[in-house]
MDTraj code that builds the backbone (N, CA, C; nanometers):
import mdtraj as md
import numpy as np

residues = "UNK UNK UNK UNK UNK UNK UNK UNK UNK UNK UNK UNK UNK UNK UNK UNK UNK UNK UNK UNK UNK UNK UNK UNK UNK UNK UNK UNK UNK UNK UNK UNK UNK UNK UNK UNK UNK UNK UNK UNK UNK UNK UNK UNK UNK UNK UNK UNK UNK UNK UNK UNK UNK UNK UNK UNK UNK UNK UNK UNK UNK UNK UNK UNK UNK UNK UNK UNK UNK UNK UNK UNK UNK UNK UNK UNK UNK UNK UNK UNK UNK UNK UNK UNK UNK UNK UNK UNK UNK UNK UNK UNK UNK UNK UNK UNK UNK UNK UNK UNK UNK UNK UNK UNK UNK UNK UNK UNK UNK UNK UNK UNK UNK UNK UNK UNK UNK UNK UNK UNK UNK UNK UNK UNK UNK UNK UNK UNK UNK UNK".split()
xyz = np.array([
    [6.7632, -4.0168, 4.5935],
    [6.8332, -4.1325, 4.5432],
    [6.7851, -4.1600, 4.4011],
    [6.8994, -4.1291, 4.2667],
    [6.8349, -4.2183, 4.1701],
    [6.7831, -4.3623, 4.1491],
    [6.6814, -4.3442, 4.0642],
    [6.6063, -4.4350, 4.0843],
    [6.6743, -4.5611, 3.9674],
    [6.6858, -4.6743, 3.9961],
    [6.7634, -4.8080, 3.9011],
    [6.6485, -4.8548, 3.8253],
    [6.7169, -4.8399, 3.6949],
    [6.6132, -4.9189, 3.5901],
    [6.6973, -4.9989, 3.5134],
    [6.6427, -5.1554, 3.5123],
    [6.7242, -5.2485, 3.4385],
    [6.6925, -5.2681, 3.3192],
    [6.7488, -5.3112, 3.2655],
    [6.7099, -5.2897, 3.1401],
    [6.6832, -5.4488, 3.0841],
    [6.6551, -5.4715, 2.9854],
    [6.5923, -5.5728, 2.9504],
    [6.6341, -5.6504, 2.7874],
    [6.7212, -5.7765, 2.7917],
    [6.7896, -5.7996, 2.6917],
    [6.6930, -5.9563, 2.6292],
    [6.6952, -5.8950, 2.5000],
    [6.6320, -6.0199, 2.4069],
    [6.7258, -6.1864, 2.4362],
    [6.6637, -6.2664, 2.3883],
    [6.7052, -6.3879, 2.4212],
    [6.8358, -6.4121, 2.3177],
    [6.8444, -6.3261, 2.1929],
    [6.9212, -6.3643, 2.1059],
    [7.0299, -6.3175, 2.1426],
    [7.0274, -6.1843, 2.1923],
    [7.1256, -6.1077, 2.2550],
    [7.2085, -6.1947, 2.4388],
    [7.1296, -6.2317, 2.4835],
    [7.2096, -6.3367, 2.5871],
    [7.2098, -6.4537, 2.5028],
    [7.1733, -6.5063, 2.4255],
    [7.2300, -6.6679, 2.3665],
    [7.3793, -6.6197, 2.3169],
    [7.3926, -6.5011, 2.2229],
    [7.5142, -6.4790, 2.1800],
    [7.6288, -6.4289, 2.2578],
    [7.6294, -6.3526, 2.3317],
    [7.6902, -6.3596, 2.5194],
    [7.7226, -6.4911, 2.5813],
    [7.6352, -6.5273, 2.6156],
    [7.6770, -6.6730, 2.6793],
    [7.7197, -6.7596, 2.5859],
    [7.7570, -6.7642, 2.4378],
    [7.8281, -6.8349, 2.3363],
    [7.9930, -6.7720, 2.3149],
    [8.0112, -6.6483, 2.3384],
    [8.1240, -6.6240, 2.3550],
    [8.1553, -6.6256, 2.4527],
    [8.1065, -6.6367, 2.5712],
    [8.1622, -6.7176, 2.7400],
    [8.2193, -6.8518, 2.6527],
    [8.1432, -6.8865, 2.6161],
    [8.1361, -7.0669, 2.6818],
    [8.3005, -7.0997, 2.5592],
    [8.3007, -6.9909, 2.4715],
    [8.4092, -7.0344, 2.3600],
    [8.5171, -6.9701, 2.4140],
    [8.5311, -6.8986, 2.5323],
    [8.6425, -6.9181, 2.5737],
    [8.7239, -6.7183, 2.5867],
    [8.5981, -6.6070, 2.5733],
    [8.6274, -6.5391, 2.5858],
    [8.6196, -6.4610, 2.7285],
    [8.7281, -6.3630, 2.7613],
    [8.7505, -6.3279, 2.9071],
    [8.6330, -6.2565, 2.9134],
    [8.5571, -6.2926, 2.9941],
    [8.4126, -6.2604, 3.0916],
    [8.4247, -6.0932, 3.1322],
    [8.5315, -6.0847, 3.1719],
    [8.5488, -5.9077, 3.2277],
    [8.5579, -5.8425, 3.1100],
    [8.6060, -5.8586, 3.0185],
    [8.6024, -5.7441, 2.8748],
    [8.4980, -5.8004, 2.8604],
    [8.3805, -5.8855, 2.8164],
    [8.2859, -5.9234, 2.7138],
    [8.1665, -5.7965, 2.8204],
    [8.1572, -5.8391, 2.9342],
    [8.0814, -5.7589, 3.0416],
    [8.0957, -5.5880, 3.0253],
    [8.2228, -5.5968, 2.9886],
    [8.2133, -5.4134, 2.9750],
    [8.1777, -5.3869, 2.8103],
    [8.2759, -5.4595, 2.7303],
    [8.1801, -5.4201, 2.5544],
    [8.0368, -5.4504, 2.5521],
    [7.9794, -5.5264, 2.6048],
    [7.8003, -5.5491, 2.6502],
    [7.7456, -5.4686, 2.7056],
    [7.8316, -5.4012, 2.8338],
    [7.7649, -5.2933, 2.9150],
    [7.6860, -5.3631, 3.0227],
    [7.7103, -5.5429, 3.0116],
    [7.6159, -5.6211, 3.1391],
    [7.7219, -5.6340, 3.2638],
    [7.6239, -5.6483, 3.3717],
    [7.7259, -5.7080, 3.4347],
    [7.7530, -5.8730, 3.4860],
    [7.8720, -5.9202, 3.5151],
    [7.9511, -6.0244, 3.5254],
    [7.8255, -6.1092, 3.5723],
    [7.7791, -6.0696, 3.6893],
    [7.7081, -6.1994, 3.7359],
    [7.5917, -6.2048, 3.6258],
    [7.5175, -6.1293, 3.5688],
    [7.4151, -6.1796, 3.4685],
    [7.4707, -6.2175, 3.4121],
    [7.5988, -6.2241, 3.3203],
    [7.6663, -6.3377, 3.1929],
    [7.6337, -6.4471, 3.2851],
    [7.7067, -6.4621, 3.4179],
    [7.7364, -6.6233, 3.4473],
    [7.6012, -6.7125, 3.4903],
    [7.5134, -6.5892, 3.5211],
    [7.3579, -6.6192, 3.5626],
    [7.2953, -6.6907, 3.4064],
    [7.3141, -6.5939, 3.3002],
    [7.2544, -6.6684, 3.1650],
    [7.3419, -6.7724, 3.1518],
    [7.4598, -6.8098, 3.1674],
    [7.5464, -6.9381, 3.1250],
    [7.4441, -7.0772, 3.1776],
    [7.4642, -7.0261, 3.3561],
    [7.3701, -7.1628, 3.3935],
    [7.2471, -7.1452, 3.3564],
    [7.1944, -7.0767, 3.3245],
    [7.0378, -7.0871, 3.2465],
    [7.0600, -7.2024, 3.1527],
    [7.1103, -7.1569, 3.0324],
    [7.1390, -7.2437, 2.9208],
    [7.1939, -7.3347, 2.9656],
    [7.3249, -7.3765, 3.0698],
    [7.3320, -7.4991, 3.1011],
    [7.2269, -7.5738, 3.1285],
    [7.1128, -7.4999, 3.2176],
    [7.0151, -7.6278, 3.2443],
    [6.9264, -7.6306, 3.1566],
    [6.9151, -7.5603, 3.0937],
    [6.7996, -7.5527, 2.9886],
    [6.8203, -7.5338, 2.8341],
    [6.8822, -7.5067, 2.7683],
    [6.9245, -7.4828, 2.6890],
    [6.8662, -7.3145, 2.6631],
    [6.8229, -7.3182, 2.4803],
    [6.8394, -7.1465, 2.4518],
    [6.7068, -7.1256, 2.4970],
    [6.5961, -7.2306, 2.5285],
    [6.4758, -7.2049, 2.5409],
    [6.4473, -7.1174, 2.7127],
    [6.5955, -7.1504, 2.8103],
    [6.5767, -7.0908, 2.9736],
    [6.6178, -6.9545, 2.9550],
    [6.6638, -6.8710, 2.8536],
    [6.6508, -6.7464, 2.8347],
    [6.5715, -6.7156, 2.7847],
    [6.4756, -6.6812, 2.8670],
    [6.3689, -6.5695, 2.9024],
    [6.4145, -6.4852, 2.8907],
    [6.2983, -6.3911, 2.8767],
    [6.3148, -6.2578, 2.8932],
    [6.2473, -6.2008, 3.0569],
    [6.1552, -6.2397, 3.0662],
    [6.1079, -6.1571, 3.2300],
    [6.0010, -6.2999, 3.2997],
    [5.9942, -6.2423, 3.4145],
    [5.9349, -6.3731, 3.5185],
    [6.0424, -6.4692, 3.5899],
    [5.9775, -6.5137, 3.6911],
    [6.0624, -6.6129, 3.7842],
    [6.1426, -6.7449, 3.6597],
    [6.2573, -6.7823, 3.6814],
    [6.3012, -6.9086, 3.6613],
    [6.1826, -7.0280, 3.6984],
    [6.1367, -7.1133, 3.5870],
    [6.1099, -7.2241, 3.6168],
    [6.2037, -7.2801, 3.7843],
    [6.1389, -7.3925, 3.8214],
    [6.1589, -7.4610, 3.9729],
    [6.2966, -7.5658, 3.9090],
    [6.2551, -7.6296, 3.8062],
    [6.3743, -7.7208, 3.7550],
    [6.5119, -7.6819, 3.6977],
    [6.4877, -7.5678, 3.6569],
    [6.6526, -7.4472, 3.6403],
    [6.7309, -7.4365, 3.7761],
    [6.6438, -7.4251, 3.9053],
    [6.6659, -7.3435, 3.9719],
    [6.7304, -7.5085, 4.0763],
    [6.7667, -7.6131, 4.0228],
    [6.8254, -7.6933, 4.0741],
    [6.9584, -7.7035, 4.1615],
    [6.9980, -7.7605, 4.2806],
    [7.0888, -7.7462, 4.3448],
    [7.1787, -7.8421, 4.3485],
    [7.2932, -7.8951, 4.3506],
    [7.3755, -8.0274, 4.3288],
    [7.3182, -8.1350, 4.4410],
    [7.2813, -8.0681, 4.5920],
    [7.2375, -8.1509, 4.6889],
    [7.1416, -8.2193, 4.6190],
    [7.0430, -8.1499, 4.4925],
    [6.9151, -8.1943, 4.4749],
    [6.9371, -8.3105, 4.3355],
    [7.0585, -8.2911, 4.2913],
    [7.0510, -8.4286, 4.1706],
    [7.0226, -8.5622, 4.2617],
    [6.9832, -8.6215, 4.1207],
    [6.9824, -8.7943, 4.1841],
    [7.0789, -8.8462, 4.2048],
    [7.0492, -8.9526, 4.3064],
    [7.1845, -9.0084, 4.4179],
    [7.2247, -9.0973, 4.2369],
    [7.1482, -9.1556, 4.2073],
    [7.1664, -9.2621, 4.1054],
    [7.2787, -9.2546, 3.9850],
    [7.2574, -9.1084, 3.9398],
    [7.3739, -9.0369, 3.8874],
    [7.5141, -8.9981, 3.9034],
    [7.4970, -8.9416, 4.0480],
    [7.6253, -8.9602, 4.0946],
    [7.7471, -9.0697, 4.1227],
    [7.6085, -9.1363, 4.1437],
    [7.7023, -9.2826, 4.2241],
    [7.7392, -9.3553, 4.0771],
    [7.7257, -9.3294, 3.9433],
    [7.6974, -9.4339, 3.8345],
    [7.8672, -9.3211, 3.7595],
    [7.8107, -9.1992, 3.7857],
    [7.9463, -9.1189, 3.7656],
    [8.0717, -9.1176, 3.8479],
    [8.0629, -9.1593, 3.9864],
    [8.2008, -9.1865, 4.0678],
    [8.2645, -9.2954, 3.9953],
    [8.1375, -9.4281, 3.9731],
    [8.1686, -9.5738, 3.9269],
    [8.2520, -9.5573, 3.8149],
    [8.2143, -9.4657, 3.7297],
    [8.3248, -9.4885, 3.5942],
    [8.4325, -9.3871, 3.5879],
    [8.4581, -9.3010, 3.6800],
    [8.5521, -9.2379, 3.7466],
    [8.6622, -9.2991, 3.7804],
    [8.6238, -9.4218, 3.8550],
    [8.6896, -9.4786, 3.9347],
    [8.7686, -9.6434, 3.8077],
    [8.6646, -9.6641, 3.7357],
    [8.7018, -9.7431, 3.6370],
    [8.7859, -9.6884, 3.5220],
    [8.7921, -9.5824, 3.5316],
    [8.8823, -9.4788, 3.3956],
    [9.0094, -9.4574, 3.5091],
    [9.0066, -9.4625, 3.6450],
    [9.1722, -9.4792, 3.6962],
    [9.1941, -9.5804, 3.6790],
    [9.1254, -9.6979, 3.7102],
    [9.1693, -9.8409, 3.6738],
    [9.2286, -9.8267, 3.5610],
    [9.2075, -9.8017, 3.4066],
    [9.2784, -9.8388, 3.3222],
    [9.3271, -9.7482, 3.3361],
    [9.3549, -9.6252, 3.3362],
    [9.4750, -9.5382, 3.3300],
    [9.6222, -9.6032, 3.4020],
    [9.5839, -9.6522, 3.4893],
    [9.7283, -9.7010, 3.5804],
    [9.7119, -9.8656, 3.5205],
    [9.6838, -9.9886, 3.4430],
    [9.7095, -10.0220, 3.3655],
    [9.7686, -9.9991, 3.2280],
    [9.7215, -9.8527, 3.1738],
    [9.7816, -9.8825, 3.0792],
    [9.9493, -9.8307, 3.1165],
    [9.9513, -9.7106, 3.2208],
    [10.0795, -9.6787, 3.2691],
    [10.1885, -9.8345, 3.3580],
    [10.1274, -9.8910, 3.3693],
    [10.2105, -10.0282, 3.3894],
    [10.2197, -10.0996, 3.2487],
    [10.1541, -10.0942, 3.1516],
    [10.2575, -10.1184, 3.0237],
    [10.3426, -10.0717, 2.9578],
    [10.2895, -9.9462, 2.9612],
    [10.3696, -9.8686, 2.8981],
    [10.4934, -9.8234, 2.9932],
    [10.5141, -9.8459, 3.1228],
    [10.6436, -9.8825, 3.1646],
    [10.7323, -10.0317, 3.1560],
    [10.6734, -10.0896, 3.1234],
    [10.7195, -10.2761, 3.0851],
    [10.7442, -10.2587, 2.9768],
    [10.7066, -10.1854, 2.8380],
    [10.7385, -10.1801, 2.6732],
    [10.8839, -10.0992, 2.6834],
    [10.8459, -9.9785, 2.7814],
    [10.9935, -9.9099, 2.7549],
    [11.1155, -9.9543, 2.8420],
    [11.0993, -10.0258, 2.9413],
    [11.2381, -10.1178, 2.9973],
    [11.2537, -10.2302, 2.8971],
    [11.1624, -10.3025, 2.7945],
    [11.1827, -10.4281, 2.6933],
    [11.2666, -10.3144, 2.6045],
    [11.2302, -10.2031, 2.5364],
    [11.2822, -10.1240, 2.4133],
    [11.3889, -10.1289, 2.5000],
    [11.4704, -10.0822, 2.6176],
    [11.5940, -9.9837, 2.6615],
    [11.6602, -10.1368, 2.6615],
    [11.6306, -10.2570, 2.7165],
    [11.7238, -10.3775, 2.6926],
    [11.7081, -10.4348, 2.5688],
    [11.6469, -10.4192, 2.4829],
    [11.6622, -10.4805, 2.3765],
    [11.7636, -10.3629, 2.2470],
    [11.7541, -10.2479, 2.2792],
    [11.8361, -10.1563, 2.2367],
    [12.0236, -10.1518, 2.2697],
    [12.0028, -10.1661, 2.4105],
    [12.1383, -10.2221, 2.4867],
    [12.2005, -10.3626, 2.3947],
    [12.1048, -10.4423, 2.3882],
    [12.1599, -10.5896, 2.3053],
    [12.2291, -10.6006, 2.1909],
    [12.1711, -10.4736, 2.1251],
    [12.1973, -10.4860, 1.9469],
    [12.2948, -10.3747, 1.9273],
    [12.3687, -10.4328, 1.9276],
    [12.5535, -10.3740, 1.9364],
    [12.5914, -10.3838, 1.7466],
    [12.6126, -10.2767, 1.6985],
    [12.6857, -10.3188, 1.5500],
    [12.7656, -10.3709, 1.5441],
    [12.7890, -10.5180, 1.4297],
    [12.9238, -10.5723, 1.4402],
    [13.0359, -10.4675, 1.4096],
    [13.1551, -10.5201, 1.4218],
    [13.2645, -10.4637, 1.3836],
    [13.3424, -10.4532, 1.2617],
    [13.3026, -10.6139, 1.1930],
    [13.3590, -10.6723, 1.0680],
    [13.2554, -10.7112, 1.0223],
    [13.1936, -10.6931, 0.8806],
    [13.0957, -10.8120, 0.8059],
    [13.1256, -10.9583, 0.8105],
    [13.0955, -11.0610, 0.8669],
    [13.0968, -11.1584, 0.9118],
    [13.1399, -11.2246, 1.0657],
    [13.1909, -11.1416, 1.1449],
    [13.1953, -11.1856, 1.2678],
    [13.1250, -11.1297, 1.3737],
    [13.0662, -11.2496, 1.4915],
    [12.9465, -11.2825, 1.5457],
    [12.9907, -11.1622, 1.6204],
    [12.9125, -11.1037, 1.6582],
    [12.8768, -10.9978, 1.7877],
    [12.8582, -11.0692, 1.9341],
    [12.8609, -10.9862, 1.9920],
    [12.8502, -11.0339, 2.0999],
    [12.6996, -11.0040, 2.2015],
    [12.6689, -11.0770, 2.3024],
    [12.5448, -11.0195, 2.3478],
    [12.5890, -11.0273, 2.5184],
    [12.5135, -10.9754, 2.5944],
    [12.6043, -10.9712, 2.7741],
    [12.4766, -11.1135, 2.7605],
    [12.5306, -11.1667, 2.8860],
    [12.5045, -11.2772, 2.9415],
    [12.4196, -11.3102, 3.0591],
    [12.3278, -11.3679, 3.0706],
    [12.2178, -11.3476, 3.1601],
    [12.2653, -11.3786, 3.2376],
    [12.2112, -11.3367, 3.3725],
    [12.2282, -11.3532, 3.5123],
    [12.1361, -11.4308, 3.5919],
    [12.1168, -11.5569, 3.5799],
    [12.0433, -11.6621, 3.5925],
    [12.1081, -11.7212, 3.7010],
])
top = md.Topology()
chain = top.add_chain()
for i, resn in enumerate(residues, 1):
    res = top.add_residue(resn, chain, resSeq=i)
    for name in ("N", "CA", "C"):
        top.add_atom(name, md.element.get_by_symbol(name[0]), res)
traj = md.Trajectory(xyz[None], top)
């Protein structure tokens, strides 16, 4: 059985990898012009997510605080992030209840303003239903 030898990439070389991930280039071509494979790009992405350029290492275990799990964030965070979640629908569906009340005022007030016919005689307007 040949024997697997990995090879071993400088930090500058995954910072600039995981910078053309994150800007939006397709992961499967960047992986084959690199010669890495897929899961180490997405492995260095969350590095630098949790750590910035300083969690690319080069060799040794991940620090314990990289190696974080969503079960393991603070409750305090979450619950403070649902809260304004939930306050950014509030105004979203306020402002969508004005902005449906402005455009039924524009569509009847558009309906109202009829061009006269003659320069000097009154126009007419429809008549409320009161």
């Amino acid at each position: 059985m040949p024997e697997k030898r990995s090879r071993i990439f400088s930090r500058a070389f995954k910072l600039a990898a995981v910078r053309r991930m994150m800007a939006g280039e397709n992961v499967t071509a960047l992986s084959r012009e690199l010669q890495v494979l897929r899961k180490d790009l997405y492995y260095w992405r969350t590095r630098f997510r949790a750590g910035g350029p300083e969690a690319l290492r080069g060799k040794g275990r991940p620090k314990k605080e990289l190696q974080r799990t969503p079960a393991q964030e603070p409750v305090g965070e979450i619950e403070k992030a649902r809260e304004r979640i939930a306050e950014l629908e509030r105004k979203i569906g306020q402002q969508q209840v004005d902005l449906d009340f402005f455009r039924q005022a524009l569509h009847r007030v558009g309906g109202a303003r009829r061009p006269r016919a003659e320069p000097g005689v009154r126009r007419s307007t429809k008549s409320s239903k009161r």
